[in-house]
BADRENKE-93655 format. One line per 2 residues: number of its first residue (from 0); for each residue z, y, x of N, C-alpha, C. Coordinates in steps of 0.1 Angstrom, whole numbers. Layout:
N
NUM) Z,Y,X,Z,Y,X,Z,Y,X; ...
REM end
This chain:
397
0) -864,-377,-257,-872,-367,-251,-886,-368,-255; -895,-361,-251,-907,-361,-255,-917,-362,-247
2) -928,-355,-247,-939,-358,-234,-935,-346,-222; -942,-341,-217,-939,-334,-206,-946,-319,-206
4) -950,-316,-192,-957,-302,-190,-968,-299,-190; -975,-310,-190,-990,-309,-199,-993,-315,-213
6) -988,-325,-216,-991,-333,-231,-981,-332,-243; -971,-321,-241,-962,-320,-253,-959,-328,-260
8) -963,-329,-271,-958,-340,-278,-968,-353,-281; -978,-348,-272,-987,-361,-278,-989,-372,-267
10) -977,-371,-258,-978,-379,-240,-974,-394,-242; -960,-394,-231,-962,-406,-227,-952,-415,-238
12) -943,-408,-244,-931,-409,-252,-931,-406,-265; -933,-410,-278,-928,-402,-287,-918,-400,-299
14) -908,-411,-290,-895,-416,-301,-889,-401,-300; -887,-393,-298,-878,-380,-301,-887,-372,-309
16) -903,-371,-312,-907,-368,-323,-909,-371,-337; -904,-385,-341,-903,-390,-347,-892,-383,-357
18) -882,-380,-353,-873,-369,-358,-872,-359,-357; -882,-352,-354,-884,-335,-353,-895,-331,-365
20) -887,-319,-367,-896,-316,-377,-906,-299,-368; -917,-313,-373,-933,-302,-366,-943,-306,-376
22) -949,-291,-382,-960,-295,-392,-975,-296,-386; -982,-304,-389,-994,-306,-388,-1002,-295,-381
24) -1003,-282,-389,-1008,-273,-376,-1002,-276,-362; -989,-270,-363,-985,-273,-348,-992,-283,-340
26) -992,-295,-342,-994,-304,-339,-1013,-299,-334; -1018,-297,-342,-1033,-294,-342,-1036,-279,-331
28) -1023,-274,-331,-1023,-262,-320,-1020,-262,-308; -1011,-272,-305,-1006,-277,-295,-1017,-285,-286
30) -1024,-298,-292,-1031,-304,-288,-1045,-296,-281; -1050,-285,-292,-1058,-274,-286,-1057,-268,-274
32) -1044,-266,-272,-1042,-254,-262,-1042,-266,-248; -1034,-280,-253,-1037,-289,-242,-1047,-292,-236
34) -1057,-290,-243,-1074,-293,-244,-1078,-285,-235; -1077,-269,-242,-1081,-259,-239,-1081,-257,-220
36) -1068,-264,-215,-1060,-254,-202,-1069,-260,-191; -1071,-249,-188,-1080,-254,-170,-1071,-258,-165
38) -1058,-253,-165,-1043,-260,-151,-1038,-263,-157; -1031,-273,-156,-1018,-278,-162,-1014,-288,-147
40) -1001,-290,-150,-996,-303,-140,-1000,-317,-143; -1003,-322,-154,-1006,-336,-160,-1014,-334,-169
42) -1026,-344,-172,-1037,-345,-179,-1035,-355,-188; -1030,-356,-198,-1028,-369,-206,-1047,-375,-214
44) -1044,-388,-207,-1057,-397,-213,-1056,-397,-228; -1042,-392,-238,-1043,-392,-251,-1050,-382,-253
46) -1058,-371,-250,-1066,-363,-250,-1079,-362,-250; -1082,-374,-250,-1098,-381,-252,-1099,-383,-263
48) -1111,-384,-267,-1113,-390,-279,-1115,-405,-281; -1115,-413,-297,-1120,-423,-294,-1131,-428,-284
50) -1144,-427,-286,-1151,-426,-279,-1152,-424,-263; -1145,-408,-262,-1143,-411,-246,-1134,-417,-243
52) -1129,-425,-250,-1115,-436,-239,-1123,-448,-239; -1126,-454,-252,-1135,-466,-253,-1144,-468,-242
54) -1155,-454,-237,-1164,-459,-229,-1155,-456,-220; -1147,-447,-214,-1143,-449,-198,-1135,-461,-193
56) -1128,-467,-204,-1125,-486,-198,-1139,-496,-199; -1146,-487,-209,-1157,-501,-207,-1162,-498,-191
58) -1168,-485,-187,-1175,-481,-176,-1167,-489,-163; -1150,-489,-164,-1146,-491,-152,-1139,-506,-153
60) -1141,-514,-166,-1138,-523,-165,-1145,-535,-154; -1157,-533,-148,-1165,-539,-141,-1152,-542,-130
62) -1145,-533,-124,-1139,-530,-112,-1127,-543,-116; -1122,-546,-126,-1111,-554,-124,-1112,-568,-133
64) -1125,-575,-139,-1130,-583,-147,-1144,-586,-145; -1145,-596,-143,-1160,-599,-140,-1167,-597,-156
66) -1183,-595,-152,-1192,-588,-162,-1191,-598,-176; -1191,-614,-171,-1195,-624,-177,-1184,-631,-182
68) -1173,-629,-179,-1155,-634,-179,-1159,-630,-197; -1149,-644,-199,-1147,-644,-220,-1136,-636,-222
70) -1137,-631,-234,-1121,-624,-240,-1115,-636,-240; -1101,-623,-242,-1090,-635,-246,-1088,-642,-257
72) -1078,-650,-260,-1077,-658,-270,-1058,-661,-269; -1053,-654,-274,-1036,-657,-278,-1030,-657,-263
74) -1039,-649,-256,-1032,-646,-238,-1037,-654,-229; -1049,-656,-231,-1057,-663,-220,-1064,-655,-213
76) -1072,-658,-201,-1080,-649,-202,-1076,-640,-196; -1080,-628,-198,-1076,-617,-184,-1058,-608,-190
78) -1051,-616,-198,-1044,-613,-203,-1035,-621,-193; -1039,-634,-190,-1032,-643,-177,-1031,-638,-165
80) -1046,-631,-163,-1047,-626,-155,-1036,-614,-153; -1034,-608,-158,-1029,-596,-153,-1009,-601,-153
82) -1008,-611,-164,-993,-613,-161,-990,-622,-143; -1004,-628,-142,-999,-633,-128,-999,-618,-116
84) -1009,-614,-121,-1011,-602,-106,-996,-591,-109; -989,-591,-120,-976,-587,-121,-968,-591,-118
86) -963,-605,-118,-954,-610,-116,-955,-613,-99; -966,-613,-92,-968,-611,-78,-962,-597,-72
88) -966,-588,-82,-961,-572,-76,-948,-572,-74; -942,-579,-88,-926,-577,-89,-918,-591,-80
90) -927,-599,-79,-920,-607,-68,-908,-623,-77; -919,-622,-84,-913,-631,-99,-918,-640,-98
92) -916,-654,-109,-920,-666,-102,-927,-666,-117; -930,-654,-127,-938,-658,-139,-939,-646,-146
94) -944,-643,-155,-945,-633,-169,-952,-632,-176; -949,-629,-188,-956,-626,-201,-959,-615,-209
96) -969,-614,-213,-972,-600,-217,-972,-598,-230; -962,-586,-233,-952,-581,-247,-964,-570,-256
98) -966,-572,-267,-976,-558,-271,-965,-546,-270; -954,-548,-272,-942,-534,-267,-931,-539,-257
100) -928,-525,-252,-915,-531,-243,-907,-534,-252; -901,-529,-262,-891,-529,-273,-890,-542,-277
102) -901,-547,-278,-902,-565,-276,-900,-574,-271; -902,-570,-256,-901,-574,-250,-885,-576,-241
104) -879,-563,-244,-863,-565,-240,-856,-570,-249; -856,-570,-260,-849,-576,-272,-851,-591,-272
106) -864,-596,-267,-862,-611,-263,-857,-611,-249; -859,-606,-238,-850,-613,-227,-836,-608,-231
108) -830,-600,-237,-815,-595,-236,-814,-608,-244; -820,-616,-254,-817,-629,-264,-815,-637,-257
110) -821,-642,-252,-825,-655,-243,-815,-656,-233; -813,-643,-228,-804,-644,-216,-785,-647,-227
112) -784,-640,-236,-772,-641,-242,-772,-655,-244; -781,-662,-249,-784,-678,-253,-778,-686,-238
114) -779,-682,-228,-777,-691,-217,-765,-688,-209; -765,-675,-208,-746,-674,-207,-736,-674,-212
116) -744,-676,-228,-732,-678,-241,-725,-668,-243; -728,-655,-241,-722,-641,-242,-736,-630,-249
118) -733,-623,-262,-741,-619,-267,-741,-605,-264; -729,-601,-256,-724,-585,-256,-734,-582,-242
120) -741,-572,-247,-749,-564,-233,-742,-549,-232; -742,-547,-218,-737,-534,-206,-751,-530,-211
122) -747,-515,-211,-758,-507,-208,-754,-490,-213; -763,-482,-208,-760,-470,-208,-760,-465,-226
124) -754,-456,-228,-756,-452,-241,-768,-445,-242; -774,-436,-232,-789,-428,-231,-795,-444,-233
126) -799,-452,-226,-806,-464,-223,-817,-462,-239; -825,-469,-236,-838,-463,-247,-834,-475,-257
128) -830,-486,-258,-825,-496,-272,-811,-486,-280; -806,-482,-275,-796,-472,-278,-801,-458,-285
130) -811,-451,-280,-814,-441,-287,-826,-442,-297; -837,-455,-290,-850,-448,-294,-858,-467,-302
132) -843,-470,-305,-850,-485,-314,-847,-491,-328; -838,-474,-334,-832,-479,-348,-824,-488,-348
134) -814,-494,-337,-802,-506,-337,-811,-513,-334; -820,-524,-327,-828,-534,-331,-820,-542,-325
136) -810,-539,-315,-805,-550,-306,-796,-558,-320; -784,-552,-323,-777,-559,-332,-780,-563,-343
138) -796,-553,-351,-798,-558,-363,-810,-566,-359; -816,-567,-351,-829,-579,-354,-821,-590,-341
140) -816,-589,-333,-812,-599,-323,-799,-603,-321; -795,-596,-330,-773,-600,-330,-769,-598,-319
142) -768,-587,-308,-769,-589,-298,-754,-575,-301; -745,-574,-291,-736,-560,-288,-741,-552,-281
144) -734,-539,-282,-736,-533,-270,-725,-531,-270; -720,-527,-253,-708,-516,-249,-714,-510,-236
146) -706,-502,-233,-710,-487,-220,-701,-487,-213; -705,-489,-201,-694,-490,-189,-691,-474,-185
148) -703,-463,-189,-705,-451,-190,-706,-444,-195; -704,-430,-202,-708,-419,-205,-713,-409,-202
150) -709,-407,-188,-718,-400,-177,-735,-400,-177; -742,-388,-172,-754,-387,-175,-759,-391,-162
152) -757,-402,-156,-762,-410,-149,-761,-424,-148; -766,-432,-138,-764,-449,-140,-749,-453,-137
154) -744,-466,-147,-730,-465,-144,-724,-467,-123; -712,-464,-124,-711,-470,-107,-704,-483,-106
156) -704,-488,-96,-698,-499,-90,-685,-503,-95; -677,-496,-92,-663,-493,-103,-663,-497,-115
158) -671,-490,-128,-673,-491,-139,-675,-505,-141; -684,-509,-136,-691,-523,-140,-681,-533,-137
160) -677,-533,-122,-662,-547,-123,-651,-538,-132; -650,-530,-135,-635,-524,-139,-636,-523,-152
162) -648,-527,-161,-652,-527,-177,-638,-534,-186; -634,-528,-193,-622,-540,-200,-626,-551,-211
164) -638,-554,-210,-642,-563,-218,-652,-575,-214; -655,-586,-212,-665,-598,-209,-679,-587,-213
166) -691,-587,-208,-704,-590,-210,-710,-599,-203; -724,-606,-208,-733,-615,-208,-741,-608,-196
168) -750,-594,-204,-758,-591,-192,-754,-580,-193; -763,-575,-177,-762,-559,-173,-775,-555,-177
170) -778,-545,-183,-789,-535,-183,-791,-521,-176; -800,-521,-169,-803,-506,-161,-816,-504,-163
172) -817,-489,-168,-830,-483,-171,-832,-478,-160; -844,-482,-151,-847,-474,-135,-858,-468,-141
174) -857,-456,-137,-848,-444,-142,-845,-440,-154; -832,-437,-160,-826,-435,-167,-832,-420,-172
176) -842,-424,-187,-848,-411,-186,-845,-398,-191; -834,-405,-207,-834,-396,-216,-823,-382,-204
178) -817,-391,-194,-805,-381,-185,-814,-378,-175; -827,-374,-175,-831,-364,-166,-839,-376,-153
180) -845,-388,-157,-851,-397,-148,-847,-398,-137; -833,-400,-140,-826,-404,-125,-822,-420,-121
182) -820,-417,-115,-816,-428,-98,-801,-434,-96; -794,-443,-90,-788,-442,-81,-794,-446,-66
184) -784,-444,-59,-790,-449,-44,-792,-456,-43; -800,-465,-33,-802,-480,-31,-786,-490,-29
186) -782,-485,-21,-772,-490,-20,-758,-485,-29; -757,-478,-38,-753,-478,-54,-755,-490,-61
188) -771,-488,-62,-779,-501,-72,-770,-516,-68; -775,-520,-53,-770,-533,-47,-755,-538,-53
190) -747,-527,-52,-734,-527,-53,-728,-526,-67; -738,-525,-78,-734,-524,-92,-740,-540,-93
192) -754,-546,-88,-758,-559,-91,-746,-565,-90; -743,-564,-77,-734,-575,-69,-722,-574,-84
194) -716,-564,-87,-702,-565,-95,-704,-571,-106; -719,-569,-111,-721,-579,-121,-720,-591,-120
196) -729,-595,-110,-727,-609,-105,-714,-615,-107; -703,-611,-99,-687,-610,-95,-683,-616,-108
198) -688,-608,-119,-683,-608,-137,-689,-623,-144; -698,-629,-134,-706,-641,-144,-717,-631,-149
200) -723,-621,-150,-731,-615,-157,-748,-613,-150; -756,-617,-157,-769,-615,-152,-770,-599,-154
202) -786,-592,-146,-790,-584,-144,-806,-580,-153; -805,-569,-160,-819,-569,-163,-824,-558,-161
204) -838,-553,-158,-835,-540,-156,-848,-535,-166; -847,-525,-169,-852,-521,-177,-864,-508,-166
206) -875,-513,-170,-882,-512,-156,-892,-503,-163; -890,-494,-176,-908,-494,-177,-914,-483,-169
208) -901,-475,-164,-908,-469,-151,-905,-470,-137; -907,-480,-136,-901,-489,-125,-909,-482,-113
210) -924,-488,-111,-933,-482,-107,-930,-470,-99; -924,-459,-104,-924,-447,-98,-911,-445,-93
212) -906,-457,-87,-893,-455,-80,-891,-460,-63; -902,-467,-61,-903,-473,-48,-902,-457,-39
214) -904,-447,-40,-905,-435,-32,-889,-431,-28; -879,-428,-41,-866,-426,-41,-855,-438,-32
216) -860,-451,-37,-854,-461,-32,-859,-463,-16; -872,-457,-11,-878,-464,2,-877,-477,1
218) -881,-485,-10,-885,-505,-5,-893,-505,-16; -899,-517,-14,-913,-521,-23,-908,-523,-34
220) -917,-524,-43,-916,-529,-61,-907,-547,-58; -915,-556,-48,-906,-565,-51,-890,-566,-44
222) -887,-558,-37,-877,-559,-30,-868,-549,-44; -872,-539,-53,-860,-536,-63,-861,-546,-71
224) -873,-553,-76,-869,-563,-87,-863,-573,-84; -860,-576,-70,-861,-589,-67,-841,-587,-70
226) -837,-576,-71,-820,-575,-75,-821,-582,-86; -829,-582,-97,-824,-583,-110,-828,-600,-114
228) -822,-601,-120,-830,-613,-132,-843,-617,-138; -842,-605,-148,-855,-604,-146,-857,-587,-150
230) -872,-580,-153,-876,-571,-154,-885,-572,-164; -886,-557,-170,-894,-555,-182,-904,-540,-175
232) -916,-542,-174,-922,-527,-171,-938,-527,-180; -936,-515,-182,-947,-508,-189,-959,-502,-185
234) -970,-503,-194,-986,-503,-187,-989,-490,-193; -984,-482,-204,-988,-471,-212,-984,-457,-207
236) -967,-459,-193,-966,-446,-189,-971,-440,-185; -968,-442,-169,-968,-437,-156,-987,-442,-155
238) -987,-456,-158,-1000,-461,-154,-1008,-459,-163; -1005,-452,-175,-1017,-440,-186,-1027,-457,-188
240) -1022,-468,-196,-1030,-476,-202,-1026,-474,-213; -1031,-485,-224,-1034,-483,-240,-1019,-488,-244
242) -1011,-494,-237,-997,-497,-243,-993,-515,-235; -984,-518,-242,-984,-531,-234,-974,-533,-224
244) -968,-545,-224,-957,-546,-213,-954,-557,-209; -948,-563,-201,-945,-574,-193,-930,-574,-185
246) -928,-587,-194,-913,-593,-191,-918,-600,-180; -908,-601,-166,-907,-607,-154,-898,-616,-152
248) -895,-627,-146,-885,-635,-141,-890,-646,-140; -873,-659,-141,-878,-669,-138,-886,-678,-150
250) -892,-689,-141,-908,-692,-150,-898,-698,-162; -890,-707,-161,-878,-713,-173,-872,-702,-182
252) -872,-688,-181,-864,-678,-190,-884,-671,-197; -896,-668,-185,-903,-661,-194,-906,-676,-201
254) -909,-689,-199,-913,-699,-211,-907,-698,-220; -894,-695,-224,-888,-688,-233,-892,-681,-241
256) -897,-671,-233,-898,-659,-246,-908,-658,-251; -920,-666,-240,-933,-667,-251,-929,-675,-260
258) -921,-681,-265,-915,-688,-277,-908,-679,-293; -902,-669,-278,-898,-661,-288,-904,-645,-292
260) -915,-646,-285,-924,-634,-283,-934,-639,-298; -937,-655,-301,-945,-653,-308,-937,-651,-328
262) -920,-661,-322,-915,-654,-335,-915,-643,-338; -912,-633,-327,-913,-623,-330,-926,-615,-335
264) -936,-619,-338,-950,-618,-342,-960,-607,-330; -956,-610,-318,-957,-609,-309,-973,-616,-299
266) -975,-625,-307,-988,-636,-303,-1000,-627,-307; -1007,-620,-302,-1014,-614,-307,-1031,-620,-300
268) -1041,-624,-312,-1048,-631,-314,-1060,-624,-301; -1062,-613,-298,-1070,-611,-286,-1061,-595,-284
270) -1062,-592,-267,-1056,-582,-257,-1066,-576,-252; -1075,-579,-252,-1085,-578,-234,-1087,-563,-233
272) -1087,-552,-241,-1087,-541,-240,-1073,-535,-231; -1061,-538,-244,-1054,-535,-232,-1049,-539,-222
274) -1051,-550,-218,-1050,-560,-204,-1060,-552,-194; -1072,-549,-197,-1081,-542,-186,-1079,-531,-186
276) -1068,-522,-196,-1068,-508,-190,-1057,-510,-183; -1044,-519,-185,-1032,-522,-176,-1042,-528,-158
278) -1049,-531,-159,-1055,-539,-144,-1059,-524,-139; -1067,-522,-145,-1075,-505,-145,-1061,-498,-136
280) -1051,-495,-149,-1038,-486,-141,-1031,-492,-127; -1029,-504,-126,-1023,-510,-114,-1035,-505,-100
282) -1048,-508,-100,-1057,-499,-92,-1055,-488,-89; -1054,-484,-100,-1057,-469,-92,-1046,-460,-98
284) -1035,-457,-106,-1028,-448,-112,-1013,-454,-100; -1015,-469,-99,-1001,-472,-89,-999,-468,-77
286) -1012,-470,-67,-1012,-466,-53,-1011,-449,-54; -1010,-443,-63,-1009,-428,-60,-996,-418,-66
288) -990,-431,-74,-974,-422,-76,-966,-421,-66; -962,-427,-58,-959,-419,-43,-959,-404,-41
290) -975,-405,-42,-985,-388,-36,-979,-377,-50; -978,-382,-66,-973,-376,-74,-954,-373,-74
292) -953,-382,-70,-931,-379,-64,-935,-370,-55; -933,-367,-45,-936,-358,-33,-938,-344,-34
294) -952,-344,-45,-956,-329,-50,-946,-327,-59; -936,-333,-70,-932,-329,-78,-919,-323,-73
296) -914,-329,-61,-902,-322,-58,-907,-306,-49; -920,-303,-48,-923,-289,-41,-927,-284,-53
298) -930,-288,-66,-929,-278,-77,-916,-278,-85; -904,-290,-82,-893,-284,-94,-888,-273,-83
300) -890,-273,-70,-883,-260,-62,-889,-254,-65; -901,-246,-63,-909,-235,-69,-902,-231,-84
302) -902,-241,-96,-897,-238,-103,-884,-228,-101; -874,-237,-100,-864,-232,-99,-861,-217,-90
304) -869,-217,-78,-871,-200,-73,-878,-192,-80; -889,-202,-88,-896,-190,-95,-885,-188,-108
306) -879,-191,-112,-875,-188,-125,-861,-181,-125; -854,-181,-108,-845,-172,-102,-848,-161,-103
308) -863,-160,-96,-868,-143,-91,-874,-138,-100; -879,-144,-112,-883,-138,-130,-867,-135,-132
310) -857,-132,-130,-842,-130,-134,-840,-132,-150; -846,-149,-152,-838,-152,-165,-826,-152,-162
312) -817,-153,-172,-799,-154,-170,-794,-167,-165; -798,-178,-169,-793,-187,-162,-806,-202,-166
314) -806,-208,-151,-817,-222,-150,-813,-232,-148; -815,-243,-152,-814,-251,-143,-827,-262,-143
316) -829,-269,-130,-843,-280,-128,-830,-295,-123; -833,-302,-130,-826,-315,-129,-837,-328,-131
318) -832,-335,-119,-820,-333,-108,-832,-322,-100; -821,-315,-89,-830,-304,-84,-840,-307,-71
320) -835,-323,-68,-852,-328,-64,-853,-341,-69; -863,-339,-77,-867,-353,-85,-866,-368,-76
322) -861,-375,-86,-862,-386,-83,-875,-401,-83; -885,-393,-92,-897,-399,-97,-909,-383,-97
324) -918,-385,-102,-927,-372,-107,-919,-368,-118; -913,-372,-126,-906,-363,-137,-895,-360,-141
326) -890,-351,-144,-878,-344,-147,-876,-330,-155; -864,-327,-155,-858,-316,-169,-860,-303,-164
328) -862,-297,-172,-861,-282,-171,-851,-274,-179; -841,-269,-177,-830,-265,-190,-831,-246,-193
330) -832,-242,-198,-838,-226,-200,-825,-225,-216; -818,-211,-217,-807,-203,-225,-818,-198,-238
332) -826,-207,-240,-836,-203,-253,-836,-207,-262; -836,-201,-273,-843,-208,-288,-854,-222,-284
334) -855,-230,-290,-868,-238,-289,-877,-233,-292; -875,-228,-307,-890,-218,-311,-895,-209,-303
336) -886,-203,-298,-893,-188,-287,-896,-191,-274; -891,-210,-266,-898,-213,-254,-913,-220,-260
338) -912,-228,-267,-922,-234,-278,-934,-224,-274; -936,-210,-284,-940,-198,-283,-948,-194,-272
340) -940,-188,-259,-937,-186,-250,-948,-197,-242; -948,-209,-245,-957,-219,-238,-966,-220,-245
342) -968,-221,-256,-983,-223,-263,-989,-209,-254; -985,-198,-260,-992,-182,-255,-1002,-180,-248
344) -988,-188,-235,-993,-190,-218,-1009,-198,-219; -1006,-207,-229,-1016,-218,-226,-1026,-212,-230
346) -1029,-207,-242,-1038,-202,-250,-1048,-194,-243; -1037,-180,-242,-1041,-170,-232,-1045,-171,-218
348) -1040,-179,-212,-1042,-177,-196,-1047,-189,-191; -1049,-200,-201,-1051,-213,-198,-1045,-222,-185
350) -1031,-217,-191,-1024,-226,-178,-1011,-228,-182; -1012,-242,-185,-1001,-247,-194,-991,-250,-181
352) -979,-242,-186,-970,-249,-172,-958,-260,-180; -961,-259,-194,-945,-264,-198,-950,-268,-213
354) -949,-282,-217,-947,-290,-230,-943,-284,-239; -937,-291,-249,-926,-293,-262,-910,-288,-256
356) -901,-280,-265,-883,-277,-255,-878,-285,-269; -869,-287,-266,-858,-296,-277,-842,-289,-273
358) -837,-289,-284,-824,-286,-284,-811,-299,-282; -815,-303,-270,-806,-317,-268,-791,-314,-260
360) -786,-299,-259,-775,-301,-249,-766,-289,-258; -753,-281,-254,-752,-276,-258,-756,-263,-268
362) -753,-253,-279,-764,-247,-286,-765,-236,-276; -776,-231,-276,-779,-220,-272,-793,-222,-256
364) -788,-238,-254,-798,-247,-245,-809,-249,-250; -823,-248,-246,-831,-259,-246,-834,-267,-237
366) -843,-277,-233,-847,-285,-225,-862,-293,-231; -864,-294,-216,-880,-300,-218,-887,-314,-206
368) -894,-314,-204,-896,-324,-199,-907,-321,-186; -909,-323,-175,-919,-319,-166,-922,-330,-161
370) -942,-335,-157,-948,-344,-149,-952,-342,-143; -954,-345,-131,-965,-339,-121,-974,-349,-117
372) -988,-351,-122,-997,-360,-119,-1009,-351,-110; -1016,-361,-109,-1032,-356,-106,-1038,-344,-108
374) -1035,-342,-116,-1039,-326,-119,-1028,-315,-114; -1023,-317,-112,-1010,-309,-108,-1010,-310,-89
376) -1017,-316,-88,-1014,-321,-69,-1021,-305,-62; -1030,-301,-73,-1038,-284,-64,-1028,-272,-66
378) -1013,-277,-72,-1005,-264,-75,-1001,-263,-62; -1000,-251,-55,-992,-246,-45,-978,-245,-47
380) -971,-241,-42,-957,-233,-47,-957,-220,-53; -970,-212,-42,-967,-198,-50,-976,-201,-66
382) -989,-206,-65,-993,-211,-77,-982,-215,-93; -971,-222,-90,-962,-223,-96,-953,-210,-102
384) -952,-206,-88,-943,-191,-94,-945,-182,-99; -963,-180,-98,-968,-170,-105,-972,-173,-123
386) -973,-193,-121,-974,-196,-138,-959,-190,-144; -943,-193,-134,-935,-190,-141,-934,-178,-140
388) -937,-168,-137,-935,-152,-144,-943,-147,-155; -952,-154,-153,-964,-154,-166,-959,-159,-176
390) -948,-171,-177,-939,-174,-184,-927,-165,-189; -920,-159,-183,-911,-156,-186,-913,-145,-191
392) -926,-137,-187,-927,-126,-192,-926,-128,-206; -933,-137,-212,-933,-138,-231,-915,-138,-235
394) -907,-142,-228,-891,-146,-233,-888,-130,-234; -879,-130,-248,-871,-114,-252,-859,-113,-239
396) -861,-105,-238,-855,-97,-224,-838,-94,-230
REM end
């Protein structure tokens, strides 16, 4: 999937553009009109320029690094710093900091196969090593996969003890994005750990938007990680830093991987940039996804009435109250003509309600991606319903 309802293709995500074919204008039109829009729901920081991103971490770096503090050196330094102040959030007894998550799970999924002597990993077939890493599990880590699931949600309790085959570990993407950033219930979750357990099988969870799930589940960041083994979460989403990620667990599995983080050419000779925009995001981008889940479920309802009482033929908003700030929007359109349709809006009226659409479900479907951040918190409901008739008016009748 791609970026969302303000940043199109240039957001938080962009392994599904990777294979789309968009030419350079587009690209240069798109970003304009993102530029351009007084409203939108999400304001993406890739929208800065060099310059203004450079000075706005330099300006606010005071806030989470002292003036006089040295750079790093191969993860010292405020690079330590920030894997201890993570591994406190998630309730971990250590972690290390990955320049990618993709890195970063490919060494715990290894390490962990190394100690339960089982190379085969559970995990969903959406799950992002599965769609969005070119094989890396089997061809750079020898590692299997199999799917307890095919369902476009997290496997259940059933599936996992009832699998007909041994795996090593379990993997769970919280939230499972490419199926619409969903959930199961808390006590779902508990009840899938436990069956792993049951199996001999450790837990991993694949966390990079971990962060924005304490609202759905009601319990803190360390009470979900503390199910798993260990965790992997990301500083580039939800928390709009430069990239960067961090494997969680026990101190004996992450000493591991800084072993195998640096075969993997992973040892990267100084961070400090993006370690202080990751400190930066934990301040201030974490304490307010809560306030961004909340609004988002009074705009995918707006949505969805507004896009009833515009009498397109048929909608749907998935899931129909979000489980995080983001989620799907599914519209009976061409891509090109919702594509269209949204630039227009943006152009014309400066009020971008809707990204990039992709043809990911049956033909005649498109689907797109919706966030609702900071900039999105002054939409009302009716505010909403009046972007989507202003929308729908551009769709051929």
């Amino acid at each position: 999937m791609t970026a969302n309802s303000a940043e199109e293709d240039t957001g938080q995500d962009l392994e599904r553009d990777r294979g789309e074919d968009q030419s350079q204008d587009q690209r240069v039109r798109r970003r304009a009109a993102a530029l351009g829009a007084a409203r939108t729901l999400h304001r993406s920081p890739l929208h800065l320029s060099l310059t203004e991103r450079f000075s706005a971490i330099a300006a606010a770096a005071p806030e989470v690094v002292g003036a006089d503090d040295p750079t790093d050196v191969y993860g010292d330094g405020v690079v330590a710093t920030l894997e201890e102040e993570v591994a406190g959030l998630l309730g971990k007894e250590a972690a290390a900091f990955f320049p990618t998550g993709t890195m970063a799970q490919q060494v715990a999924l290894r390490c962990w196969a190394g100690r339960t002597g089982n190379a085969t990993v559970a995990l969903h077939p959406l799950a992002h090593p599965e769609l969005h890493e070119g094989g890396a599990l089997p061809t750079v880590s020898g590692l299997r996969t199999v799917h307890p699931t095919h369902d476009p949600r997290l496997p259940t309790v059933d599936e996992v003890r009832d699998h007909g085959e041994p795996f090593g570990t379990l993997m769970l993407e919280l939230p499972l994005r490419d199926a619409g950033f969903v959930l199961p219930t808390w006590e779902e979750l508990t009840e899938v750990v436990a069956a792993a357990r049951e199996r001999d099988a450790v837990v991993h969870f694949d966390g990079a938007r971990l962060w924005e799930c304490t609202t759905h589940f009601g319990r803190p960041l360390a009470e979900i990680a503390g199910l798993a083994d260990s965790v992997y979460v990301s500083f580039y989403k939800s928390l709009e830093g430069l990239s960067g990620a961090v494997l969680a667990g026990p101190r004996t599995l992450v000493d591991e991987a800084r072993v195998w983080r640096h075969r993997y050419g992973g040892q990267l000779f100084q961070q400090f940039p993006t370690a202080v925009s990751a400190l930066l995001g934990l301040k201030h981008a974490l304490p307010r996804l809560p306030e961004y889940v909340a609004h988002a479920r009074v705009v995918a309802e707006a949505l969805r009435e507004g896009l009833a009482a515009a009498g397109v033929p048929w909608s749907r908003v998935h899931p129909e109250r979000p489980h995080t700030h983001q989620f799907q929007v599914w519209l009976p359109y061409a891509t090109d003509v919702l594509d269209e349709a949204a630039l227009g809006q943006a152009e014309e009226t400066k009020t971008m309600l809707f990204g990039r659409w992709f043809s990911d479900g049956p033909p005649g479907l498109s689907v797109t991606e919706v966030t609702v951040g900071d900039a999105g918190l002054d939409w009302t409901a009716d505010d909403v319903k009046e972007a989507v008739a202003e929308f729908v008016r551009r769709l051929p009748g």
